[in-house]
C-alpha positions as YAML, in Angstrom:
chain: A
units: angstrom
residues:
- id: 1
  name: UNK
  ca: [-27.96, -10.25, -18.77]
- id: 2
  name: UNK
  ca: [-30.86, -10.05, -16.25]
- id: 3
  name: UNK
  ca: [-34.15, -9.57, -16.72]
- id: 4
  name: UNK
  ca: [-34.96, -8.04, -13.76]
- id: 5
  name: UNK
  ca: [-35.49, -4.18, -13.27]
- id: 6
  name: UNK
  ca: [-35.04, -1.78, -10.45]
- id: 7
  name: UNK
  ca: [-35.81, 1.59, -10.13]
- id: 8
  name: UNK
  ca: [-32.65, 3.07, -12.57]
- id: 9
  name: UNK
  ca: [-34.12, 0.94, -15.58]
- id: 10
  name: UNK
  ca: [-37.47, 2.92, -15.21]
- id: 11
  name: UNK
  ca: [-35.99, 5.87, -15.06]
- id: 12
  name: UNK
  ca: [-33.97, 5.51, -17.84]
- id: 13
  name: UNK
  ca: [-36.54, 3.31, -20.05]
- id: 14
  name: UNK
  ca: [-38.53, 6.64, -19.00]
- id: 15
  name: UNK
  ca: [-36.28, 8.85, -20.09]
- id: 16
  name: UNK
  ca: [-35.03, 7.24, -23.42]
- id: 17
  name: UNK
  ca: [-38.47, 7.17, -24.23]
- id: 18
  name: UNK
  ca: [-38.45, 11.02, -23.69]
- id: 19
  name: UNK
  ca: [-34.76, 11.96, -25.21]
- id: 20
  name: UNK
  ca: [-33.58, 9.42, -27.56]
- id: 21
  name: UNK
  ca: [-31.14, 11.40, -28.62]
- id: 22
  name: UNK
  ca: [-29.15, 10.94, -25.83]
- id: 23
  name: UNK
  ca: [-27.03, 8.71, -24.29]
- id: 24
  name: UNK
  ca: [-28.00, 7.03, -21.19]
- id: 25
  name: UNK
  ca: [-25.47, 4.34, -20.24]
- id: 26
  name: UNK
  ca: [-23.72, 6.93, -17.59]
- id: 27
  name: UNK
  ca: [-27.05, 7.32, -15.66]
- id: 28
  name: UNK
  ca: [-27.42, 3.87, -15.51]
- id: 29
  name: UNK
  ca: [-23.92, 3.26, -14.02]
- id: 30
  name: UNK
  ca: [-23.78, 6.68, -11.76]
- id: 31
  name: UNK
  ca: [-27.54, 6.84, -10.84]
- id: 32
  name: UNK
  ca: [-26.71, 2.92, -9.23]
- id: 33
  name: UNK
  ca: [-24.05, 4.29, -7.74]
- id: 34
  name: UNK
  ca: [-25.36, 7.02, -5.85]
- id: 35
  name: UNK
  ca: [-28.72, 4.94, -4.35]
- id: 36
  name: UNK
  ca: [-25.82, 2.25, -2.97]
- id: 37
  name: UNK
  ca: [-24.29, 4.98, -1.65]
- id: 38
  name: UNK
  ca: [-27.33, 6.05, 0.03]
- id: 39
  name: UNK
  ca: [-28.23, 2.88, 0.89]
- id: 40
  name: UNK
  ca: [-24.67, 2.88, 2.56]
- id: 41
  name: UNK
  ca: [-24.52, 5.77, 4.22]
- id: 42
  name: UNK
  ca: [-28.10, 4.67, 5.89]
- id: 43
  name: UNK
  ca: [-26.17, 1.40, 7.21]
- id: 44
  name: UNK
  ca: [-23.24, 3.34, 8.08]
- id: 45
  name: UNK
  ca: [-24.56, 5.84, 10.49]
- id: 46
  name: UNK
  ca: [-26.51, 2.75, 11.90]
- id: 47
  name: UNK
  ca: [-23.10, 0.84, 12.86]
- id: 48
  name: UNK
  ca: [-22.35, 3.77, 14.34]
- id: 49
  name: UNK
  ca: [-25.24, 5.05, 16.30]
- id: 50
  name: UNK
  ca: [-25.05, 1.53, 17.69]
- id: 51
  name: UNK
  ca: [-21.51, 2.43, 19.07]
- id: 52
  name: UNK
  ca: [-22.65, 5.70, 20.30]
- id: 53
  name: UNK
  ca: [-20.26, 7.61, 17.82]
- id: 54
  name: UNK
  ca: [-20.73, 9.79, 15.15]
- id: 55
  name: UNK
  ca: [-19.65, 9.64, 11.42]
- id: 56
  name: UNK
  ca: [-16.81, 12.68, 11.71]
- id: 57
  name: UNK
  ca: [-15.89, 11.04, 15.75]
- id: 58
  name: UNK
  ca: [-15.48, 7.92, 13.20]
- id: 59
  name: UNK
  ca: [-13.24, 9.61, 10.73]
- id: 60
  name: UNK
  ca: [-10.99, 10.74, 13.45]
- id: 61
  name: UNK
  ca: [-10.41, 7.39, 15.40]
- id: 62
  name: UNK
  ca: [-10.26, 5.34, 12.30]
- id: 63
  name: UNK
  ca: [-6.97, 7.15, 11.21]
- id: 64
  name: UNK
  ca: [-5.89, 6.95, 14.81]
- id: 65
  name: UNK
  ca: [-6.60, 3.24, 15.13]
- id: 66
  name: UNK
  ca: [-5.22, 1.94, 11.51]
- id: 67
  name: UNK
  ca: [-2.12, 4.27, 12.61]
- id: 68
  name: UNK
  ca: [-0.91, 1.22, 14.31]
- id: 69
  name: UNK
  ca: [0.43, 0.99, 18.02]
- id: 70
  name: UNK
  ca: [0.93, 3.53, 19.76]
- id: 71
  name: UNK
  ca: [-2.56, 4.75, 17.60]
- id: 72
  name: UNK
  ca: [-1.23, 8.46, 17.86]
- id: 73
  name: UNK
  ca: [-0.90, 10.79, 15.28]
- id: 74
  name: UNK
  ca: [-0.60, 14.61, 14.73]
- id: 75
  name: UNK
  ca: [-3.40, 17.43, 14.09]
- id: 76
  name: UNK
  ca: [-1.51, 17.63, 10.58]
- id: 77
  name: UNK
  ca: [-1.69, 14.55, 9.91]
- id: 78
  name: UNK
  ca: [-5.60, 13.89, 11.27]
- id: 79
  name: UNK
  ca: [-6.30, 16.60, 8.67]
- id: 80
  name: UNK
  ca: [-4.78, 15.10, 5.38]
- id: 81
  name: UNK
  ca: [-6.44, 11.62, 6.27]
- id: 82
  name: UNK
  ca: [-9.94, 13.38, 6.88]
- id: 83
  name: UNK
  ca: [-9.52, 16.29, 4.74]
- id: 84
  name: UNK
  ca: [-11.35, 18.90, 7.08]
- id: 85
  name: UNK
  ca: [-9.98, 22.72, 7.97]
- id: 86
  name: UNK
  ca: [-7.64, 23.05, 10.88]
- id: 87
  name: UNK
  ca: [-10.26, 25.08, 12.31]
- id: 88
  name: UNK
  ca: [-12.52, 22.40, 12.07]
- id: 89
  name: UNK
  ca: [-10.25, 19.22, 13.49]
- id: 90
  name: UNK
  ca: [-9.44, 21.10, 16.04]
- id: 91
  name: UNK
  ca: [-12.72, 21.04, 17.21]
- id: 92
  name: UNK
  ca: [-13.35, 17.72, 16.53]
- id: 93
  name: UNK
  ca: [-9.86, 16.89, 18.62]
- id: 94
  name: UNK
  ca: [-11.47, 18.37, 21.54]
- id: 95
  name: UNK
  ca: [-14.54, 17.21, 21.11]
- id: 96
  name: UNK
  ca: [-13.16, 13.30, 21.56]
- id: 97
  name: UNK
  ca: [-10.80, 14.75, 24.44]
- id: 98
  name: UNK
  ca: [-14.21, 15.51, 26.07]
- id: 99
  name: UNK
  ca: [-15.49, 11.76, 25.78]
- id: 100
  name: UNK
  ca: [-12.34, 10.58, 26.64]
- id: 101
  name: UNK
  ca: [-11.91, 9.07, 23.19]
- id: 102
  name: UNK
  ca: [-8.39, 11.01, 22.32]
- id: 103
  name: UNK
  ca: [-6.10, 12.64, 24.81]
- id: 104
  name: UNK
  ca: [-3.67, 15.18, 23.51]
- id: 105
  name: UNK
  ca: [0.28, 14.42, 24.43]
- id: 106
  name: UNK
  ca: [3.40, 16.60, 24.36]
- id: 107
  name: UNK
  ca: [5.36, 15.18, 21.09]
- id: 108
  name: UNK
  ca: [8.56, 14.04, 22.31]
- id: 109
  name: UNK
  ca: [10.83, 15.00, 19.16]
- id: 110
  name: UNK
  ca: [9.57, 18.48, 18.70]
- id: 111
  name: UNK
  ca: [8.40, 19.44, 22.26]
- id: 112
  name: UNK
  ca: [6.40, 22.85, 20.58]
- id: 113
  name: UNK
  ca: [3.47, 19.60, 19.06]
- id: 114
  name: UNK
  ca: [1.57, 17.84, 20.11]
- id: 115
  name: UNK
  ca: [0.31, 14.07, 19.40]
- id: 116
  name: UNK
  ca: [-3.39, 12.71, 19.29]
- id: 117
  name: UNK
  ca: [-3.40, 9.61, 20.96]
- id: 118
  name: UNK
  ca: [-6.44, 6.60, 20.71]
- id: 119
  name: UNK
  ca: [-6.98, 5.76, 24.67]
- id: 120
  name: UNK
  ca: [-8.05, 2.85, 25.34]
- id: 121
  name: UNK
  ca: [-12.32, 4.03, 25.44]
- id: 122
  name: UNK
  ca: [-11.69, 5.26, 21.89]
- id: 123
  name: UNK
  ca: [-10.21, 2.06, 20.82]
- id: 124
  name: UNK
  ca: [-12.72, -0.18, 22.19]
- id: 125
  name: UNK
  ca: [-15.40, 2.14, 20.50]
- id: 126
  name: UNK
  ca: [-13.82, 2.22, 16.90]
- id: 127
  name: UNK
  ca: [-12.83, -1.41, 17.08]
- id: 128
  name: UNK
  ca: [-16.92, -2.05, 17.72]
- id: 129
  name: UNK
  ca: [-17.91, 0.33, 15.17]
- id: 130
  name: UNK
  ca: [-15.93, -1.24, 12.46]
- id: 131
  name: UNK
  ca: [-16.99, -4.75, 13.71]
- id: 132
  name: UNK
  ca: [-20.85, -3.27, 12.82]
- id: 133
  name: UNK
  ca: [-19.81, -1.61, 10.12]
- id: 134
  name: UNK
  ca: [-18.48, -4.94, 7.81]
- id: 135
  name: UNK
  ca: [-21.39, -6.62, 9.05]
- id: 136
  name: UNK
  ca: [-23.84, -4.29, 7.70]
- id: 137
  name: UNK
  ca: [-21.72, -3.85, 4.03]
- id: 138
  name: UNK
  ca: [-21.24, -7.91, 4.12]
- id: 139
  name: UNK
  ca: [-25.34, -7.43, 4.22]
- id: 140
  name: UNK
  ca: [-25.33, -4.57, 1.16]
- id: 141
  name: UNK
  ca: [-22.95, -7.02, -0.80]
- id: 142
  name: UNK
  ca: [-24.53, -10.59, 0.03]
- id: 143
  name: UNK
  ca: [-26.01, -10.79, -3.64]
- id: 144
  name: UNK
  ca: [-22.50, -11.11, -4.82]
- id: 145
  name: UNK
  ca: [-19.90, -13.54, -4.68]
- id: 146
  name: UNK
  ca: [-16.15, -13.33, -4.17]
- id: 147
  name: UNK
  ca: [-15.38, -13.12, -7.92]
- id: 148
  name: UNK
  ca: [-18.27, -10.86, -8.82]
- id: 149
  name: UNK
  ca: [-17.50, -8.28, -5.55]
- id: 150
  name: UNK
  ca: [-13.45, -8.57, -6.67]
- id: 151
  name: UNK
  ca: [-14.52, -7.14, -10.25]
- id: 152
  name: UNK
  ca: [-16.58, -4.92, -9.07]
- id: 153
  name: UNK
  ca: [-14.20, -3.49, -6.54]
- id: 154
  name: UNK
  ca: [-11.70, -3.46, -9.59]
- id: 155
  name: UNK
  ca: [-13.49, -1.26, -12.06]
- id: 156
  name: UNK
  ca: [-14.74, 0.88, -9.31]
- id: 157
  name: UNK
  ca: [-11.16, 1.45, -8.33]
- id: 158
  name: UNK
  ca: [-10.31, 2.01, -11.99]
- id: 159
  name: UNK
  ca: [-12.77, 4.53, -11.98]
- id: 160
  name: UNK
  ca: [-11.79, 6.06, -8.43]
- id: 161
  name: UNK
  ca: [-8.43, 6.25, -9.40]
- id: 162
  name: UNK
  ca: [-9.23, 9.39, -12.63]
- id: 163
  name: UNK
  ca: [-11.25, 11.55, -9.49]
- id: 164
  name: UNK
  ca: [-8.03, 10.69, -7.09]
- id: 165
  name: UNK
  ca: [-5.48, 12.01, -9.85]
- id: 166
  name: UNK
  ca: [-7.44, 14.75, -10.83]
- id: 167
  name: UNK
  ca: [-6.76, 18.30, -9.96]
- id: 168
  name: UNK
  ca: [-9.46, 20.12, -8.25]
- id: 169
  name: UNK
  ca: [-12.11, 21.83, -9.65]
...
């Protein structure tokens, strides 16, 4: 046990103090894990604005580029790794075909599809973006060490793994 404090023991100390008839041990899991989440979404977008991309351009070429050689996939797909509307990838497909991130190719075992393909802009892009990007979460995880990050990436997957399973709401 530690005896420091950050802002979650306050506000929990706070509100114990207020309701002790509840409960708090959820808030002080969940309320940690949505500031690291901001805190990582804040480094995020930073890895990216320093590759001149955006956060949805990143979802897109990220799929494309852990595809593997030939880094192609189809709209289909682009849209059950990113989980967006058609109407919506769509737009982002052309989109990248405008920066010359993506090009669009003729499918050659079912001539009526088409591929997404990485070119070679797009690759060098999302290849320096993830570069930044485990730099800056090395950063948000340096007070750990191996062990202590593997547990934690173990019950965090535990949990992950009840929303993943789960039907929708």
């Amino acid at each position: 046990m530690t005896s420091e404090t950050d802002e979650v023991d306050r506000i929990v100390g706070a509100w114990a103090q207020q309701r002790p008839d509840l409960d708090f041990s959820p808030m002080e899991v969940l309320s940690r894990v949505d500031r690291l989440s901001r805190h990582l979404d804040r480094a995020r977008r930073e890895a990216f604005r320093r590759t001149d991309i955006e956060p949805w351009e990143w979802d897109v070429l990220s799929a494309l580029r852990r595809s593997g050689d030939p880094y192609q996939l189809s709209p289909k797909q682009l849209l059950q790794q990113t989980l967006v509307s058609s109407g919506t990838m769509t737009n982002r497909i052309d989109r990248l075909v405008g920066r010359r991130f993506v090009r669009r190719e003729a499918d050659p075992g079912d001539g009526r599809s088409v591929l997404v393909t990485l070119t070679d802009e797009g690759r060098i892009r999302v290849d320096a973006a993830i570069t930044r990007l485990m730099d800056a979460e090395a950063v948000l995880l340096g007070t750990l060490n191996g062990s202590e990050r593997d547990r934690l990436a173990t019950l965090l997957r535990r949990l992950s793994l009840g929303f993943d399973t789960a039907p929708p709401a």
